[in-house]
N, C-alpha and C positions, 0 to 999 in steps of 0.2 A: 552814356549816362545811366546810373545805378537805378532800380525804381523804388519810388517810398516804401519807407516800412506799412505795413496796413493799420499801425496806432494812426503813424504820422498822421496820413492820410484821414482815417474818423476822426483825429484830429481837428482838421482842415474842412471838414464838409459839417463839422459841430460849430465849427466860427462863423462858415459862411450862412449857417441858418440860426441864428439866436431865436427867432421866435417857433422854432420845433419843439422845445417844452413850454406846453402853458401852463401861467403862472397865473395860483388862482386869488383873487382878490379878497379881501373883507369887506364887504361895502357895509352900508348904512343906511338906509331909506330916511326921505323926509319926515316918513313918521316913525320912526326907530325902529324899525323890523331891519334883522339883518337878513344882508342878501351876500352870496358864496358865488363868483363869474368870474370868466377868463377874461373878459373884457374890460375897461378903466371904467373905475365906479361914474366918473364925470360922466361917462356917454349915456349912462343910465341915468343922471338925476340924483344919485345916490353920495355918499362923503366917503373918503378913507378912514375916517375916524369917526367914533360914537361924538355925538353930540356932546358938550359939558353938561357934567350932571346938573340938576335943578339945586338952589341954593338950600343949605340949611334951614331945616324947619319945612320946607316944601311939599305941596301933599307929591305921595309916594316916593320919600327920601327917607325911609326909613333909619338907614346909617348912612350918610355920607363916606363918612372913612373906611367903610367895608370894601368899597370898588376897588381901593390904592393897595390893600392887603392880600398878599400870595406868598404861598407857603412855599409853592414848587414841590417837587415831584408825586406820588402817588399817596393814596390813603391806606397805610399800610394797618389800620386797625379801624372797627366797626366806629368807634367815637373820632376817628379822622375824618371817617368821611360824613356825619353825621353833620361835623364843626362845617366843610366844605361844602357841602349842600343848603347850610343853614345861612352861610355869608355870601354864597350864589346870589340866594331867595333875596336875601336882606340887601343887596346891592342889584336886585332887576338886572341880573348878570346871565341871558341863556348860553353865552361860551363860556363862562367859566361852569357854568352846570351843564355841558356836554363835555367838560371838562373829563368827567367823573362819568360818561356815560362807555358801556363797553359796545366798542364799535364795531368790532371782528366780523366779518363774514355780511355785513348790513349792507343791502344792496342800496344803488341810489335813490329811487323811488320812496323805499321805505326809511332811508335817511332825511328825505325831505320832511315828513312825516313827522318824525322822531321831533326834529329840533322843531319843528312849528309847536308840536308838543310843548317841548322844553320851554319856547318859550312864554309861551303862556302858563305852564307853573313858576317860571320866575318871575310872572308878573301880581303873583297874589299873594297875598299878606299867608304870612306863615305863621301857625299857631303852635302845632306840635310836630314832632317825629315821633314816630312810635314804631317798636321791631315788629316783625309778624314771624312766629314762630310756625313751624310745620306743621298738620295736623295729623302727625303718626303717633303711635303709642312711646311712652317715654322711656329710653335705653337703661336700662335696670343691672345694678352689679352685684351680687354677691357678695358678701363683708362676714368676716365674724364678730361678735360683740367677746369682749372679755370672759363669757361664761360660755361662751362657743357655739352661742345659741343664732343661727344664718337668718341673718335679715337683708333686703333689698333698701341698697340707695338711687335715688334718681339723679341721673343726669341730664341738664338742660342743655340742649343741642343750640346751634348757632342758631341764631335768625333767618329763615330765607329770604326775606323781602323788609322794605320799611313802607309805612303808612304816612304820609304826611297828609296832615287836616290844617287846610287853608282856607279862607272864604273867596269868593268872587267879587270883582269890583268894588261892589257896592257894601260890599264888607259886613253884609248878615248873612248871604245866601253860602252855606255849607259847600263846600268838596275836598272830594278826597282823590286821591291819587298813590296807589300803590306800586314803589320800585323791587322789582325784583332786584334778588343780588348775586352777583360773581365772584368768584377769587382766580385771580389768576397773576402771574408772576411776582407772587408777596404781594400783590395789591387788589382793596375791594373796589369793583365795579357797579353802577346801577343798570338795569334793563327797563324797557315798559314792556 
């Protein structure tokens, strides 16, 4: 008798153990915090699915129809992601505003972090976004005027970061919150 090929074979010892890769769950807490485990949300207490949203007009329903809207793939310009972060906020959505977060190299510890972060900015009334520009001196070009006489024009550099000014709960108490930004593969990212 011939012996297995050594596919066949990892094949065959992939079947015998289905639960070798864990499979991580989305759960949902009784009180809406999401929770990320290899374990069935049930053993936790926890749901597969978010809760249904609270009915129109409800306090913190700011848009209903914001939760059902996705654009799909990346925020390939500062006012994409500007629109995505702003329909996150307005739909109490912290996965789709880690949507938008750059996750590269982010160890686990400091992931847990991040989205408890998140979501607590997605839980507060959003007021403005505003860009934060660099605080280096402004990139200057040399031009001629029609009588040849060299004057400097300025050039406004991209944004490094955005400012978002939200309140708290209670909806006087001011904060803010600044995301740094990334580019990376034709698409912007946010940082904390």
């Amino acid at each position: 008798m011939a012996p297995l090929p050594r596919s066949l074979l990892l094949l065959a010892c992939l079947a015998c153990a289905p639960d070798a890769f864990a499979q991580v769950h989305k759960c949902v807490m009784p009180d809406g915090k999401p929770l990320y485990t290899d374990q069935k949300c049930e053993a936790l207490g926890a749901s597969e699915r978010p809760p249904d949203p609270p009915a129109p007009g409800a306090k913190g329903n700011t848009a209903p129809s914001a939760a059902r809207l996705y654009r799909g793939g990346c925020s390939r310009t500062l006012q994409d992601l500007v629109f995505e972060i702003t329909t996150a906020i307005d739909a109490g959505d912290p996965n789709r505003l880690s949507n938008l977060y750059h996750w590269v190299n982010t160890p686990d510890d400091v992931a847990n972090k991040v989205m408890d972060r998140l979501d607590a900015i997605a839980h507060r009334p959003l007021l403005d976004i505003a860009p934060v520009s660099a605080s280096v001196a402004e990139d200057t070009t040399i031009t001629s005027t029609p009588a040849d006489v060299p004057r400097t024009t300025a050039r406004r550099p991209p944004p490094v970061g955005l400012r978002l000014e939200q309140t708290l709960a209670n909806g006087s108490t001011p904060s803010q919150t600044t995301f740094g930004l990334r580019r990376q593969f034709g698409c912007w990212w946010i940082t904390l």
